[in-house]
C-alpha positions as CSV (number, residue, x, y, z in Angstrom):
1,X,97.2,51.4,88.7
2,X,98.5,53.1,85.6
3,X,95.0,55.2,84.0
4,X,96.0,55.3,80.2
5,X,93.5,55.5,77.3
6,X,95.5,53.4,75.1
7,X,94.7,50.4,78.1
8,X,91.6,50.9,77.9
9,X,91.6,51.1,74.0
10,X,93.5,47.7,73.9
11,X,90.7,45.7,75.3
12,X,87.9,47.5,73.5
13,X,89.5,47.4,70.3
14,X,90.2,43.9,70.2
15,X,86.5,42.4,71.9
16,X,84.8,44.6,69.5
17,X,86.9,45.2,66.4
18,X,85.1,42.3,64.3
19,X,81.9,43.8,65.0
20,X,82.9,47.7,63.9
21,X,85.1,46.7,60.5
22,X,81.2,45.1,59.8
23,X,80.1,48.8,59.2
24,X,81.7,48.4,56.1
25,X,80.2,45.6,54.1
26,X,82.7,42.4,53.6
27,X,84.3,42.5,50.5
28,X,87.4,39.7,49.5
29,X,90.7,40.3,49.9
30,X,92.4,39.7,46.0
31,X,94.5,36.7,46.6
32,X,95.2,33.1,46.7
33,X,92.5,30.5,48.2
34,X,92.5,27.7,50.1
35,X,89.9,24.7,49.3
36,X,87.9,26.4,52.2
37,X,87.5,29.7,50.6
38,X,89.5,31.9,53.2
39,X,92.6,34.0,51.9
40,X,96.0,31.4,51.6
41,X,98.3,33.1,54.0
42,X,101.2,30.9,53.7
43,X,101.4,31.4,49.7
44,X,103.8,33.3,48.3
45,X,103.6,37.1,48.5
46,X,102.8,38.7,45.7
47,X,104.9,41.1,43.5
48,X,104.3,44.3,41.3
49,X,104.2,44.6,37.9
50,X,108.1,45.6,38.5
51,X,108.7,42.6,40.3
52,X,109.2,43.9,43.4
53,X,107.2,42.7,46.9
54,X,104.2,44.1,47.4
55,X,103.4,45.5,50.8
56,X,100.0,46.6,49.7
57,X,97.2,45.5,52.1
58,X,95.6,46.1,55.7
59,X,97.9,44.9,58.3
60,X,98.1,44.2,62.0
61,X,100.8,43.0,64.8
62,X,101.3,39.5,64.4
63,X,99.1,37.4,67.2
64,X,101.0,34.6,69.2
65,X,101.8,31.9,69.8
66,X,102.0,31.8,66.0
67,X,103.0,34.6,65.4
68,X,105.9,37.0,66.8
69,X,104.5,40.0,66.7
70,X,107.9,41.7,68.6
71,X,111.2,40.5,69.6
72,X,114.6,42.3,70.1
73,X,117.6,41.2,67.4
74,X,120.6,41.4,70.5
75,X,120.7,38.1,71.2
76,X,117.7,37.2,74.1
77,X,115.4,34.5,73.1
78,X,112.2,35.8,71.1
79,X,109.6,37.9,73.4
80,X,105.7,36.2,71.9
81,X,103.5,39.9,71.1
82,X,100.6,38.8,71.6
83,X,97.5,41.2,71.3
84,X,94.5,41.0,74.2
85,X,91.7,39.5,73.6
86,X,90.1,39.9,77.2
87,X,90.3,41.7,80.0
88,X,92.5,39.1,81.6
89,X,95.1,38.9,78.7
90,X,98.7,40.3,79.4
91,X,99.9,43.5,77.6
92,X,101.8,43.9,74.5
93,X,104.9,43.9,76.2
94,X,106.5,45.7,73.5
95,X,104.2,48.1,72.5
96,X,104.4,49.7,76.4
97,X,108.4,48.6,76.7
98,X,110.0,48.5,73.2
99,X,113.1,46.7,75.3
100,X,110.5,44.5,77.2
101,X,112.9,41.5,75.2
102,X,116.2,43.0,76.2
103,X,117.9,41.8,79.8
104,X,116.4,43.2,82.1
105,X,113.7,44.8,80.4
106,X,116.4,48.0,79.7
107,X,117.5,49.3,76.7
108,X,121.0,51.2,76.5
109,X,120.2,54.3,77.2
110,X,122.8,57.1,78.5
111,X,121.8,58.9,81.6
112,X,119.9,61.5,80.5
113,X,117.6,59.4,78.5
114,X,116.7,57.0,81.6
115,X,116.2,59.9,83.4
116,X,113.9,61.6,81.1
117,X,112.1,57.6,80.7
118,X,112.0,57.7,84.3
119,X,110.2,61.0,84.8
120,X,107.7,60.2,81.9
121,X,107.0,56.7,83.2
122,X,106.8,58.1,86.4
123,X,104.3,60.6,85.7
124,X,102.0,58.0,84.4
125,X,102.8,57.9,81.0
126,X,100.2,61.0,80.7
127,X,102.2,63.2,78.5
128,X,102.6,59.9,75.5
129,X,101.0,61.1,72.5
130,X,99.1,58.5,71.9
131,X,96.9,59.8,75.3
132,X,96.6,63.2,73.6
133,X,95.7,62.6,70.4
134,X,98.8,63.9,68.7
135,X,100.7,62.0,66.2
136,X,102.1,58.7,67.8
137,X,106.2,57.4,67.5
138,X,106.8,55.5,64.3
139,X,107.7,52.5,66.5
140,X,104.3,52.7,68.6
141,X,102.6,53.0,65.4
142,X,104.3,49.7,64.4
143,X,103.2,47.6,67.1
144,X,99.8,49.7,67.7
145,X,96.8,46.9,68.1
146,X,94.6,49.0,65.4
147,X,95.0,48.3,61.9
148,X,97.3,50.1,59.2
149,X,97.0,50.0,55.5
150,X,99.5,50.2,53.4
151,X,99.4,51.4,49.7
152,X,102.6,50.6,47.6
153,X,103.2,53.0,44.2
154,X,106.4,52.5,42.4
155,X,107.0,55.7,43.8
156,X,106.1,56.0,47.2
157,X,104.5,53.6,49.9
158,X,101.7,55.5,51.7
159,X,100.7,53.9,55.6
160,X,97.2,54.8,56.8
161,X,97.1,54.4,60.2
162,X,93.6,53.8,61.8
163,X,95.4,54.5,65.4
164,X,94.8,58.7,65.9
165,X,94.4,58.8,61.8
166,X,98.0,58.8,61.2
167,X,99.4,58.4,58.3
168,X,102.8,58.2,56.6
169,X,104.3,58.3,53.8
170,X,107.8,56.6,52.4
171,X,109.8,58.3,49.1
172,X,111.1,55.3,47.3
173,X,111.8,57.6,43.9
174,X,116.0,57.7,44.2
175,X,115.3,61.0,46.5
176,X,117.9,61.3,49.4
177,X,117.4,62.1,53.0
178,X,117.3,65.8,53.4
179,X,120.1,67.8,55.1
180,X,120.3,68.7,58.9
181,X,118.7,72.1,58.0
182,X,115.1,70.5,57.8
183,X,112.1,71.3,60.0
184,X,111.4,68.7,62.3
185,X,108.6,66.6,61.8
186,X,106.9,64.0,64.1
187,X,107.7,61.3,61.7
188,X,110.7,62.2,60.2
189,X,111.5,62.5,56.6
190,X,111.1,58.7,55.2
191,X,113.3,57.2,52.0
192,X,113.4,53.5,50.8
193,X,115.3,51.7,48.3
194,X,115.8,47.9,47.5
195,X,118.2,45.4,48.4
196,X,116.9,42.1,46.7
197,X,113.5,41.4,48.3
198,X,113.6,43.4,51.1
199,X,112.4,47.4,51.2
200,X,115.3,49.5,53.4
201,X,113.7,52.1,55.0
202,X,115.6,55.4,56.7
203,X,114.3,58.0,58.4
204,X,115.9,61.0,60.0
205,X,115.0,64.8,61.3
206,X,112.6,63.9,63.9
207,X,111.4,66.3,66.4
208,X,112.9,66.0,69.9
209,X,110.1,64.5,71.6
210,X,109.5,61.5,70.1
211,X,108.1,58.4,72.6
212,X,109.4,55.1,70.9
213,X,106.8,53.2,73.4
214,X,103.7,54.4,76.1
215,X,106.6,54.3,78.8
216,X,108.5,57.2,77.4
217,X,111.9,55.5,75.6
218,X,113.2,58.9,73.5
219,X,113.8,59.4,70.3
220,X,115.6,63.1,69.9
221,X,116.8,64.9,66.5
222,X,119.8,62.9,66.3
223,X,118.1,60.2,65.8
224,X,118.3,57.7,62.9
225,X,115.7,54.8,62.3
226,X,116.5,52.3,59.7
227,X,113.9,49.7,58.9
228,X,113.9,46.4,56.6
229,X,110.5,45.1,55.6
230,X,109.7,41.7,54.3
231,X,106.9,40.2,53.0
232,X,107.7,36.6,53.8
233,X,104.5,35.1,52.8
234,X,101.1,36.5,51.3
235,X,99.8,36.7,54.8
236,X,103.1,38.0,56.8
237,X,105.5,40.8,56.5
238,X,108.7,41.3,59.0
239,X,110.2,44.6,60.1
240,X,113.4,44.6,61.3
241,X,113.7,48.0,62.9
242,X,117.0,49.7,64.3
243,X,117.7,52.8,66.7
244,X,120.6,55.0,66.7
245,X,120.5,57.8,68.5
246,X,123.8,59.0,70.8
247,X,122.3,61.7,72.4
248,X,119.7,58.8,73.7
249,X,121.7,55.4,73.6
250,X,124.7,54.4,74.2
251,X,125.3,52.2,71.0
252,X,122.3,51.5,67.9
253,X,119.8,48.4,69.2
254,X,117.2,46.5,66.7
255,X,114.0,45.1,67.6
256,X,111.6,42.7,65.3
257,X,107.9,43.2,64.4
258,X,106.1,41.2,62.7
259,X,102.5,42.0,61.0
260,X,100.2,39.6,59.6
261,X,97.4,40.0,56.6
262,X,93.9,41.3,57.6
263,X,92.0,39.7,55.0
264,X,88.3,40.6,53.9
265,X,88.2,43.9,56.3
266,X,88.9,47.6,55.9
267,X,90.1,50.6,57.8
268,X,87.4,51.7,60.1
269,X,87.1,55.9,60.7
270,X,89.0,57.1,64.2
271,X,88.7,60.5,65.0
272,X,90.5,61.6,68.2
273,X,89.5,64.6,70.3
274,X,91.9,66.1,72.6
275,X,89.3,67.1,75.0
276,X,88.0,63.8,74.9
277,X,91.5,62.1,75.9
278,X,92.2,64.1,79.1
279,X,89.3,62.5,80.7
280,X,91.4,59.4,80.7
281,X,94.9,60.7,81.9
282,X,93.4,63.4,84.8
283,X,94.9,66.3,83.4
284,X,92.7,69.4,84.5
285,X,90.5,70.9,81.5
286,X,92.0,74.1,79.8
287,X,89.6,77.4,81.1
């Protein structure tokens, strides 16, 4: 049986989220209405002042069967991302196997990334970041069960992260991606521009040691991510997200996220300790 804190965060998060967001007192969401009073996710989304989509809000993975919270783009029929609600719920598939929706489970990866999947997933994940409180893989962080927010500026787009206190922020003032020459950074270096509707994200000079899910799936410095976000409808916004990384796969793959409107709730404090998260994983205590 794997022993991994973010397991045991999944089902504690989700039984007891409604009552810790009530720390803060409720205040409403700016938005349309239904007749009822509650938020109208299936209006339009809303633009800024520039006319562009607005991203701006406090998101989470989309909750099935409504909702496809992940699904891969190569063809297999859509993978349902469902988040646990009890004990007895399954997984999110994706969120511990970003290719949990490719055949076979398996993404194409060359031989040295399965073998360095294998060793981490063999090793009982203890080494993902996520266990020791270090800054998580932009795709975990996508399909994390805790809540982001995101804060739009006709500048930049700013993600706060409630999972580890992450946050992130993407350049959308004409900027391009810096050279090869740049310091790694866990997240990369992130610059957007427009096509239409829809917010094109890239992202390059990541460290070496990224973990793309809690099973290990690399992402080195050669890698590439390119993301398209769209808000569909006030209360949903899709993320196609694709990998290319030759030192890791043998050709780019995509995968789908989808994250729908928190309304009425905020961001919640999440401080991680180190110390704290090697209870979970068994790893011996520093002297």
């Amino acid at each position: 049986m794997r022993i991994l804190r973010i397991q045991v965060a999944l089902i504690a998060l989700t039984t007891g989220a409604s009552s810790l967001i009530a720390q803060w007192p409720g205040y409403p969401t700016p938005g349309p209405r239904t007749k009822d009073g509650k938020v109208d996710l299936a209006a339009p989304p809303p633009r800024t002042a520039d006319g562009k989509p607005d991203f701006s809000g406090l998101w989470e993975p989309a909750r099935g069967p409504g909702g496809r919270g992940g699904e891969s783009m190569n063809g297999t029929l859509p993978l349902p991302f469902a988040i646990p609600s009890a004990p007895d719920d399954p997984p999110v598939a994706q969120f511990f196997n970003i290719g949990a929706g490719f055949k076979d489970g398996l993404l194409p990866f060359t031989p040295w990334a399965a073998q360095v999947r294998g060793e981490r997933k063999g090793n009982n994940n203890k080494d993902n970041p996520d266990a020791l409180c270090e800054p998580l893989g932009l795709t975990q962080l996508h399909m994390h069960p805790q809540p982001r927010k995101v804060v739009q500026t006709p500048r930049e787009i700013v993600v706060l992260y409630e999972a580890n206190g992450n946050v992130r922020q993407i350049l959308t003032d004409g900027r391009k991606l810096p050279g090869k020459d740049a310091t790694p950074w866990w997240y990369g270096y992130s610059v957007g521009h427009w096509d239409g509707d829809t917010l094109v994200v890239e992202t390059t000079g990541f460290r070496d040691d990224v973990w793309l899910d809690v099973e290990g799936s690399p992402l080195t410095e050669s890698g590439k991510m390119t993301e398209r976000w769209r808000r569909v409808k006030f209360g949903l916004v899709q993320i196609d997200i694709t990998i290319e990384d030759p030192k890791a796969y043998t050709k780019p793959f995509t995968v789908r996220v989808n994250h729908q409107l928190m309304p009425d709730s905020a961001l919640m404090e999440f401080v991680c300790e180190e110390r704290d998260a090697r209870h979970y994983v068994g790893i011996p205590e520093k002297k």
